[in-house]
N, C-alpha and C positions, 0 to 999 in steps of 0.2 A: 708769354703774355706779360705785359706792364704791370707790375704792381700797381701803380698809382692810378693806371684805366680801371682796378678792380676796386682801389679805395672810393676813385671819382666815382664811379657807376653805384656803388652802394647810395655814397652822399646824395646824390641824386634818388635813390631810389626814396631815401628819408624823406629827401623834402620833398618828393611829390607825394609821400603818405602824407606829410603835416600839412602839405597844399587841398590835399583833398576832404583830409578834415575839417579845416576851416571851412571852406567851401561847403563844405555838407556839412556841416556841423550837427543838425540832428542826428545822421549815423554814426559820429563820434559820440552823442550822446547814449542811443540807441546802444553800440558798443559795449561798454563804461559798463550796461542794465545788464546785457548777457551776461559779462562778466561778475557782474555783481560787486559795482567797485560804485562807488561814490561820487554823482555830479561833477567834484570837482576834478576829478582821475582825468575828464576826457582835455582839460586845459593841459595839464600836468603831460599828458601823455603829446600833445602838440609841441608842447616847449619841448619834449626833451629830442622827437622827431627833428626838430628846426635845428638843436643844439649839434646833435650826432652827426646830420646830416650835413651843415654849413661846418664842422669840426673834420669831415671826411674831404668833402669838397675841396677845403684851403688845404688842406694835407697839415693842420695843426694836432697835435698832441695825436696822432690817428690812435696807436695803439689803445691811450686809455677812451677814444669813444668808438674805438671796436670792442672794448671792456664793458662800457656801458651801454651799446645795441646786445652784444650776448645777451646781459643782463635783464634787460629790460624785455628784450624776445623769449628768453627763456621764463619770464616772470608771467608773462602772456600767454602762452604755452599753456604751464601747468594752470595759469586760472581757467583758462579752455576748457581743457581737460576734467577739472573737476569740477564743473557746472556742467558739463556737457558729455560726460564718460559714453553714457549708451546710447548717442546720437553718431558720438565718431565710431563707436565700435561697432554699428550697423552700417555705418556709411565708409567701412575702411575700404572694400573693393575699387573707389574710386579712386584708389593712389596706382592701383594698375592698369587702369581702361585708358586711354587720354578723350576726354572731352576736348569741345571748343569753347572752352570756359577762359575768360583770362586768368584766371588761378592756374587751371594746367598748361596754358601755354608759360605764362612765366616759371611755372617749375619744369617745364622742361628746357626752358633758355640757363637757367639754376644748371641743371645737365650738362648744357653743351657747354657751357664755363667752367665745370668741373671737369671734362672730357681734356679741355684745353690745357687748362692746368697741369692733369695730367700727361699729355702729349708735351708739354713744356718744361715738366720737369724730369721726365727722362732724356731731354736734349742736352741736358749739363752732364 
């Protein structure tokens, strides 16, 4: 598998998150409230979507805004987490059932690209 099909396909995946905020823009606000972040987080949180994503896309600087999606997904993450502890820890069984949800189809397409990867780096 192509590196850069893996860089593109994130970039994309960016900017169709910062495409859908905009676009909805109440659920980004909406968002922002679960987490417990501040009005202006759900701007903040579009630019850096638009930034990572059009930085993956052009193949510019990738490495430091593969630095800064970790970052920023991992910062998401635990605010999840800790506004949310014993909702996910009730609702953990659904990481092993697959729904027809768009969330578990894309972690399962997550799957089949880590399968790949793996099939392609035993070919070297």
């Amino acid at each position: 598998m192509n590196k850069s099909w893996l860089q593109k396909t994130v970039g994309i995946i960016f900017l169709l998150a910062a495409t859908y905020r905009i676009i909805f823009f109440q659920s980004a606000l909406n968002e922002s409230a679960a987490l417990r972040l501040p009005v202006f987080s759900a701007y903040l949180i579009v630019l850096l979507e638009l930034i990572i994503g059009s930085m993956l896309l052009a193949g510019f600087k990738t490495e430091l805004a593969a630095k800064a999606g970790i970052l920023f997904l991992s910062v998401a993450i635990l605010l999840a987490i800790s506004s949310n502890w014993s909702i996910i820890i009730n609702d953990i069984g659904e990481l092993f059932v697959f729904n027809a949800t768009p969330t578990d189809i894309l972690l399962h397409c997550i799957y089949i690209i880590l399968m790949l990867i793996i099939i392609n780096s035993r070919k070297r």
